[in-house]
C-alpha positions as CSV (number, residue, x, y, z in Angstrom):
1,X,92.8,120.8,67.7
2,X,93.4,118.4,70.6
3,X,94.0,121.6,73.1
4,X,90.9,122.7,71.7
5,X,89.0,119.9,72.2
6,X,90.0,119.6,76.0
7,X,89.2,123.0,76.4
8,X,85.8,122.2,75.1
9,X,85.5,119.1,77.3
10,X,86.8,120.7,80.7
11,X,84.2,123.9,80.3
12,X,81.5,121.2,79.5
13,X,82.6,119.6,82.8
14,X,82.6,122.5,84.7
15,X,78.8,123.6,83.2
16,X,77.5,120.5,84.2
17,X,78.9,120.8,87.6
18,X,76.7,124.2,88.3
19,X,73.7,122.4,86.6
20,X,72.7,119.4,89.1
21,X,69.7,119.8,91.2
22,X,68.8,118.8,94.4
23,X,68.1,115.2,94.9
24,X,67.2,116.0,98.6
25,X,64.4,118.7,97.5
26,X,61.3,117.6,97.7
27,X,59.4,117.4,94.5
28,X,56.4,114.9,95.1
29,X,54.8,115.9,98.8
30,X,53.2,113.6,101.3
31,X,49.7,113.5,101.1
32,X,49.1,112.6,104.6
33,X,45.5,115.2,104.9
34,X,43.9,113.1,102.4
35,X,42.4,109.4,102.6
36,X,44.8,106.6,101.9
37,X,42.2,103.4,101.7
38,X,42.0,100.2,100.2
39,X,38.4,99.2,99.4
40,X,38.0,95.1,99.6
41,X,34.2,93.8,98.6
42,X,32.9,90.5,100.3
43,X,32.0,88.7,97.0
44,X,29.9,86.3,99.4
45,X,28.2,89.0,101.0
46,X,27.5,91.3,97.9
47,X,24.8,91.2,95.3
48,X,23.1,93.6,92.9
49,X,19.4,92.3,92.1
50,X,17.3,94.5,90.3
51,X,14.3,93.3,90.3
52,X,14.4,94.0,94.7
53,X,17.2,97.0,94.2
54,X,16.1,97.2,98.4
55,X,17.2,93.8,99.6
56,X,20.4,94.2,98.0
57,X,23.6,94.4,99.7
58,X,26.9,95.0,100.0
59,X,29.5,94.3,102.3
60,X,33.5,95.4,102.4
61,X,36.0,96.5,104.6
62,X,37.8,99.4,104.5
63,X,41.3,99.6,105.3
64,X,43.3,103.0,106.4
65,X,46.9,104.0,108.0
66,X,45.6,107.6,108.0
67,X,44.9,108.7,111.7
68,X,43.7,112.5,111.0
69,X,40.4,111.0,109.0
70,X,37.4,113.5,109.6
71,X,35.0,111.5,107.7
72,X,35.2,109.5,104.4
73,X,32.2,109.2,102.0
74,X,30.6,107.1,99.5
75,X,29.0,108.7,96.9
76,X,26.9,107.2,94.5
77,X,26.9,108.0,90.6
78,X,24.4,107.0,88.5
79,X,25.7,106.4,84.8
80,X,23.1,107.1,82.6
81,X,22.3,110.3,84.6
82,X,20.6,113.6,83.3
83,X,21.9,117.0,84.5
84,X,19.6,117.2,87.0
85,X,19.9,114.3,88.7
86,X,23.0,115.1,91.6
87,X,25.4,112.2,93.1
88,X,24.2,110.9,96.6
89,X,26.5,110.1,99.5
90,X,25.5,106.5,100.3
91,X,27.7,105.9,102.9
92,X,29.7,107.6,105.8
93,X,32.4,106.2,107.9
94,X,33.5,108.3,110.8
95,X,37.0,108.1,112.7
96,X,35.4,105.8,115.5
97,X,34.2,103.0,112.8
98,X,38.4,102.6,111.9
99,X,39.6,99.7,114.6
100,X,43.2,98.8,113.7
101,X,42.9,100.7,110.5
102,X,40.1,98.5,109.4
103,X,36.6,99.4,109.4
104,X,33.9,96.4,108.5
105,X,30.7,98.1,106.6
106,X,27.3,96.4,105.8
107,X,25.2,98.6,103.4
108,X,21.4,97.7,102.4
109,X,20.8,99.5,98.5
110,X,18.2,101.9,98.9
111,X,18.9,103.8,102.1
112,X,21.3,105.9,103.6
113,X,23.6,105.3,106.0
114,X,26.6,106.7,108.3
115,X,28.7,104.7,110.7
């Protein structure tokens, strides 16, 4: 019984020898193509009023360690939307608006706007 459970025990060994994986294969990729950014709102600079939805304003910076950026977008989503009504890009930051990673943005509710 003791030879048998040794036998047991080395063949156990063995199996699990043949059954590791690869800790060097990669499982999770880097996603480098897309937009890494931190969104930070100015809570001096930022208010919602709307009674005057057009002198409303917000202001953040956007932060970025992603050098390949073709564009990034804002869109807009309204929440008690119908169907019909689609989501609006509000806001456009191109490469050049990124200095240091960091791009400073200033947008006026009610019109559109690209940097």
């Amino acid at each position: 019984m003791k030879s048998l459970h040794k036998f047991f025990l080395l063949s156990m060994l063995v199996f699990s020898l043949f059954a590791c994986e690869d800790e060097d294969a990669i499982r999770i990729p880097e996603f480098l193509e897309g937009a890494n950014m931190r969104i930070v709102i100015d809570q001096a600079k930022s208010s919602l009023r709307v009674s005057s939805i057009g002198n409303s304003t917000i202001e953040f910076d956007a932060y970025s360690i992603n050098t390949n950026l073709q564009k990034v977008e804002f869109i807009g989503d309204y929440v008690n939307k119908t169907d019909t009504v689609e989501n609006e890009v509000l806001y456009t930051l191109l490469p050049a608006a990124f200095v240091g990673g960091k791009a400073r943005c200033d947008y006026r509710c009610g019109c559109r706007k690209g940097i």
